[in-house]
N, C-alpha and C positions, 0 to 999 in steps of 0.2 A: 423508079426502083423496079428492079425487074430479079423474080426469086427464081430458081432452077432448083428442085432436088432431083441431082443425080442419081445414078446407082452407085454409089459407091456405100460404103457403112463406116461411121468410125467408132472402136469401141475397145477394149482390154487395154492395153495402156497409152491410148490417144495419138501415136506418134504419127499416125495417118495426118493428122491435120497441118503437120507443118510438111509432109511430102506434098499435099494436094495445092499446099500454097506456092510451094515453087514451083508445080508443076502450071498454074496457071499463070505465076510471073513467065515463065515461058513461053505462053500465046499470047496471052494478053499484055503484056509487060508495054508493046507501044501506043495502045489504045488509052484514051480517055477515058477511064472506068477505075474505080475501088471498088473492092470486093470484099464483103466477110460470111467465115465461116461457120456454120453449125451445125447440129447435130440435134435430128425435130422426131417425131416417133419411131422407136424402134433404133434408133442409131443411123436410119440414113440423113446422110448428109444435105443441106443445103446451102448454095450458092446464091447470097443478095451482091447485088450489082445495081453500082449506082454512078452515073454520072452522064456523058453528052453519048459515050459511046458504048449507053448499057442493052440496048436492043442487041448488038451487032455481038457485044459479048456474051450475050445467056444462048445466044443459036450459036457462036461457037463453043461454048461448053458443053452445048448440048449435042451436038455433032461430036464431041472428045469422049464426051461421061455417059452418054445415056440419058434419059430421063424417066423416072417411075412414072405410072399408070391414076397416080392420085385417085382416079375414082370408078367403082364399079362398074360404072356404064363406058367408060373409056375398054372397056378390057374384052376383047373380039374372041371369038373361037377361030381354030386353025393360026390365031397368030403367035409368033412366038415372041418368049421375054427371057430378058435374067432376072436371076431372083435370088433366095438365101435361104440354104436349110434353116429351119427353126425349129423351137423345142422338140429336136430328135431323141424320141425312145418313153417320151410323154405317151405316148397313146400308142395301141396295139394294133391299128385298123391302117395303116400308113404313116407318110412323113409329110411336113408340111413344109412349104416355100414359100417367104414371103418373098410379095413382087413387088411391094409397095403399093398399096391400096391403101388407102386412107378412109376412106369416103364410100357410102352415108356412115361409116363405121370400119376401123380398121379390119384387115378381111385378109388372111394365108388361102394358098391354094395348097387342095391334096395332092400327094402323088397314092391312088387309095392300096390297099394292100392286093386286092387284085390285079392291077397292074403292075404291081413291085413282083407278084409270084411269076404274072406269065412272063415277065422278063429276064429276071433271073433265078427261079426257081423256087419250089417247096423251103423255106424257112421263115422263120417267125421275122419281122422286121428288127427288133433289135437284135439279132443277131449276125443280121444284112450290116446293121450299122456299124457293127462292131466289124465284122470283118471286110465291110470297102471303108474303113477308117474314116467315115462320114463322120462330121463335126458341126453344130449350129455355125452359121454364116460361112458356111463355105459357096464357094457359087457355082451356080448349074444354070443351063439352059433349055426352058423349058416350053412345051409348045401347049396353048391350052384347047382340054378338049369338049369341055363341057362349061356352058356359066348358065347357071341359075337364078336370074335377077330376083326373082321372087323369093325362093329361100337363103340369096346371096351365098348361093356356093358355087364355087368355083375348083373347077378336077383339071388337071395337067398331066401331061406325059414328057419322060427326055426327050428331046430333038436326034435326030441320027446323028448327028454330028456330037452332042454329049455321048451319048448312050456308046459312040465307039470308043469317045475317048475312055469310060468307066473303064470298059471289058478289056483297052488296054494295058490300063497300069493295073489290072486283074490278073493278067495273063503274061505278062513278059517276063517275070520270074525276079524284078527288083522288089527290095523293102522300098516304101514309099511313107514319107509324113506329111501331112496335112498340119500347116500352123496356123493359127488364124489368131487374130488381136493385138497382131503385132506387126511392123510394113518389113521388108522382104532383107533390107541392109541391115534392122537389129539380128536376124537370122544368123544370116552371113556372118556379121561380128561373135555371134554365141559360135559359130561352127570352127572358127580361127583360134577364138579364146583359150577352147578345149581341146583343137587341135584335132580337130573333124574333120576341119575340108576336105579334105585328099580322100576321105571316104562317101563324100557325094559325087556322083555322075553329074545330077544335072541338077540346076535351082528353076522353078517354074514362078515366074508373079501369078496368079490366078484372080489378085484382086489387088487393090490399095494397101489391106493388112490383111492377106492370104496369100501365103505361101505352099508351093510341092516341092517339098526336096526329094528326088529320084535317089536313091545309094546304089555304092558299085554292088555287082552280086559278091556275096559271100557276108557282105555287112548287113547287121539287122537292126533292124530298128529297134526295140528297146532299149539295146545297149544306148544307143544314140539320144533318145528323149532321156535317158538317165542324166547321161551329160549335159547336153545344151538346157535342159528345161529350166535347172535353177537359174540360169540365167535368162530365161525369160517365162520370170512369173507371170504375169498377166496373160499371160499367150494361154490358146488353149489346141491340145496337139491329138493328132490322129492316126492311126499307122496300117498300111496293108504288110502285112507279114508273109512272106511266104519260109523262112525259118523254120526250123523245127520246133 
């Protein structure tokens, strides 16, 4: 038997776990191997693989999905990981990211509030969160800059390559949503239903069950999550507004 947790999370209303199954009948589908799914601290996902060809399958999974860090001493400075905002707006000193750490004890990394100022300016964090429409589990890339084995802390910064992508969907003058707890086709079907589509530019996967939907200019996002939300309850949504 051979276990993998990926990066991936499944959580709001589950539908992730029958995408992540077809998506592995698709690599795996001629291999010797059964596979099942679950969901072990915090919502990230794991992959048990069992049968003649389960070694050959967790290293291609893991070459597909990623694999979390399991444990504190696994976790390098200068290197970088993905990870998942969490309880955003809990605390006033930064945001936190888990990477999946498990081990000696589950363990988030900060992004601390001094690095959120010099980055992007004088305001308090939750009002950063509210207006880059940051949402728990949404996914970021982050490189870490400090581990603490002794007090087990751990401080991170975005990677250039996040931190451009942020200042873009900041700056290009679209409303933007963040949906996350839901996989990217229930989206789709809410924006059809209502009769939205034609008011999004672009749909972004960002995760398994996270989605960015870009809108054309002149459409704003409230009007939008008014619509599609009741149709997906479980989902939790986020929005850059540049509207008045």
């Amino acid at each position: 038997m051979q276990e993998v947790v990926i990066l991936e999370k499944v959580y709001g209303d589950r539908s992730g776990f029958l995408k992540l199954d077809k998506k592995l009948k698709s690599f795996l589908g001629d291999l010797e191997v059964e596979w099942k799914l679950s969901a072990v601290k915090k919502q990230w996902v794991k992959v048990s693989l069992n049968g003649e060809d389960e070694e050959i399958s967790a290293n291609l999974v893991r070459e597909e999905f990623g694999e979390v860090p399991y444990r504190l001493s696994a976790v390098k400075e200068s290197e970088v990981y993905r990870g998942r905002f969490i309880d955003l707006g809990k605390v006033g000193y930064g945001a936190y990211v888990d990477m999946g750490i498990f081990s000696p004890k589950p363990k988030d990394a900060l992004l601390s509030l001094y690095y959120l100022k010099e980055t992007f300016g004088e305001m308090p964090v939750r009002e950063m969160i509210r207006k880059f429409g940051w949402v728990d589990n949404l996914p970021v890339e982050v490189v870490v800059t400090t581990v603490e084995f002794g007090a087990r802390e751990v401080e991170v910064a975005f990677t250039d390559a996040q931190l451009k992508r942020i200042k873009s969907w900041l700056s290009d003058g679209h409303d933007k949503l963040f949906v996350t707890g839901t996989i990217s086709e229930n989206v789709e079907k809410a924006l059809i239903t209502t009769g939205h589509g034609r008011d999004v530019k672009r749909i972004e996967e960002l995760g398994l069950m996270e989605t960015l939907l870009i809108l054309k200019k002149g459409t704003q996002a409230p009007g939008i999550i008014k619509e599609i939300g009741p149709h997906l309850r479980r989902a939790v949504i986020g929005a850059i507004k540049f509207g008045v």
